[in-house]
C-alpha angles and dihedrals in degrees: 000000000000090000088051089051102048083042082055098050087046097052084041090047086053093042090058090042087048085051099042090052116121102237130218118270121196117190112214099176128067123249114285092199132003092261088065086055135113144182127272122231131201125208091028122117138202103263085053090058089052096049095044091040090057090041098049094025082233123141125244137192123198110237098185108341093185079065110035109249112141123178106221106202110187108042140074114246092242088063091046095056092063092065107034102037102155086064144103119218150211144183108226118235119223102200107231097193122061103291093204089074111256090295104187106230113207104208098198124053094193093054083068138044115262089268097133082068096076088077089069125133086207117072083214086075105043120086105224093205089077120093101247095108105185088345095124099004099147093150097087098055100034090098085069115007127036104141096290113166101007129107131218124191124221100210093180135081100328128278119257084234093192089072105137086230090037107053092057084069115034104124115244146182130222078337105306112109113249111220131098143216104228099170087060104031096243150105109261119071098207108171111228104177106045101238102100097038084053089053091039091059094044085059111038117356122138089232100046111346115142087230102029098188105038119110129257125222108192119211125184109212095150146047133240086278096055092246129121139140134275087238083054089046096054093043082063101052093043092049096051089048099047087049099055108269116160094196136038120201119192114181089176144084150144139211115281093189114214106316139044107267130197089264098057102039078057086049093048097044083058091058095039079056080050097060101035075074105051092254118144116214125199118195131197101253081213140237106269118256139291091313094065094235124114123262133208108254094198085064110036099025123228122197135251087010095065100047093124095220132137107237090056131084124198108215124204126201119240122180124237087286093057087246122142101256108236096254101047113111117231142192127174092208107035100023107085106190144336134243133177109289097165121247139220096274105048099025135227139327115263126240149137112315127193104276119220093244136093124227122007102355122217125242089262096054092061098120116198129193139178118246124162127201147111078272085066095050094052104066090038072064089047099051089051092057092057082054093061103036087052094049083036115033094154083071123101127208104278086042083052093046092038099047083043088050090043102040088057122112117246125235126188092220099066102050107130093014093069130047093224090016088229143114123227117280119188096184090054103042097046089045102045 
């Protein structure tokens, strides 16, 4: 009896130990404000968070586990580098302000002409009396080359990939669809919000797309309210990169101030990743600040757009004259090229909008609305470049950007405001 009782109090004494014990917690969802925050950490792997999570009783989120970026929330950075001295380390950054840019949304299509449809891949939906000779003349090439082959990435606030014109396209594996929601830590990158399925359509819908037939792979880096944080950006861009896309579009951005911070070395060193494999990233160039107006960007930095490398390309908006639009950002030096963006006289481009059903969505549910913005003028980029790596797979990234700066049309106007003071041209640059 007395061996069964002492045996008793020692199974009772484990059982308290096992109960008392901190547990791992593993955050999924990005932070929604920069108390919720942490600092990432390089060199760290997933099996290190665990230990030091139960040890500490702090949370961890795995940022890119493939390569070894964990967010550490609960501790100071001085702490952490006890533990963890072989990393480097950064404070995430939660942006506070609308990370899409400022995109206007025009809410009513009637209130404006059909100028979004000049974006069309079908000559059917263009008005030739508007001044974009050759600029999205896709009819020509579609016998052969309408984007097939090639990815592009949608790096915003996710794609409502049920879109009638959308789901054609979604890229998939082995029949399960790649993309990830970052912002909420699963696996369905549902946009919310609007942004990212209108950016998605002007690249690579079936209706209007610019490639038509090139593949989309959806990534949620922001929530409902377009805002997200620089650790969840760069989530985004690792993981594209790491899944096969061929092109990166990023119609967002945010203020870096004067100097290169923590957040945006982190942001450069991702599309340095990017280039590393042969992956070309476009980047809004952004619409000014609160006042509406552009802004110079070699002057007051955006980024991405700003990352001076060389597989990525910084896109400006001009209006149906080819003229920069009042609220596009420039830059002589760090802006690359313009595209069409839509301007307050003629409205918005038109593209996918989130339809109001749930699940695969009929022909008669593809909503459409009008939205204008340099976020508008990148994936029409980025539809261009699936063009060319389709007609030219033997290019690599910096062929592909070199071949899209070179084929554009010069305009005088736009000398010192644009690096190769021209707008996009599809006719020139697939037939050069």
């Amino acid at each position: 009896m007395k061996r069964n009782s002492t045996l008793a109090v020692v199974c009772c004494l484990l059982l308290l130990l096992v109960s008392c014990g901190k547990k791992t917690s593993e955050k999924t969802s990005a932070p929604r404000s920069q108390l919720d925050a942490g600092i990432i950490a390089s060199c760290t792997s997933r099996a290190q968070a665990e230990e030091l999570s139960q040890q500490l009783g702090i949370s961890f989120r795995v940022i890119n586990e493939k390569r070894k970026l964990i967010e550490y929330i609960g501790i100071s950075e001085e702490e952490l580098r006890k533990h963890l001295p072989k990393s480097n380390f950064k404070i995430n950054k939660v942006y506070q302000e609308v990370l899409v840019d400022g995109d206007f949304q025009v809410q009513s299509a009637i209130d404006y002409p059909y100028y979004g449809a000049h974006v069309g891949a079908q000559r059917s939906q263009r008005n030739a009396s508007f001044n974009f000779p050759y600029l999205i003349q896709v009819d020509a090439f579609s016998s052969s080359n309408e984007g097939q082959g090639a990815v592009i990435a949608i790096i915003d606030t996710g794609v409502y990939y049920n879109h009638p014109h959308l789901s054609p396209n979604i890229f998939t594996q082995n029949g399960q669809m790649v993309g990830w929601d970052f912002y909420n830590g699963d696996a369905f990158p549902l946009d919310d919000q609007g942004h990212g399925t209108h950016v998605a359509g002007l690249a690579a819908g079936t209706l209007n797309g610019v490639a038509p037939k090139a593949k989309i792979m959806p990534v949620k880096v922001m929530g409902s309210d377009g805002r997200g944080d620089f650790g969840t950006i760069v989530a985004g861009i690792l993981y594209a990169v790491d899944n096969g896309a061929d092109i990166i579009n990023l119609s967002l951005g945010g203020s870096g101030g004067g100097s290169i911070t923590a957040d945006v070395a982190a942001m450069i060193d991702s599309v340095i990743k990017a280039k590393e494999n042969d992956v070309l990233v476009v980047a809004a160039a952004g619409n000014g600040g609160y006042d509406g107006l552009g802004d110079c960007n070699d002057n007051s930095p955006v980024y991405p757009a700003n990352i001076n490398q060389d597989n990525l390309i910084a896109v400006a908006a001009v209006n149906q004259w080819n003229e920069l639009t009042s609220y596009s950002n420039f830059g002589g030096a760090t802006v690359d090229i313009a595209a069409p963006g839509g301007d307050e006289w003629n409205g918005g481009l038109r593209s996918a909008a989130v339809p109001n059903c749930f699940g695969p969505c009929h022909e008669y549910e593809a909503d459409y609305t009008y939205q204008m913005g340099t976020s508008m003028a990148t994936p029409l980029v980025a539809g261009l470049a699936a063009l060319v790596k389709t007609k030219y797979p033997q290019m690599n990234y910096k062929q592909i950007r070199d071949k899209i700066l070179n084929g554009g049309k010069k305009f005088a106007e736009l000398s010192g405001l644009i690096g190769s003071e021209s707008v996009i041209n599809v006719g020139l640059t697939l037939s050069n």
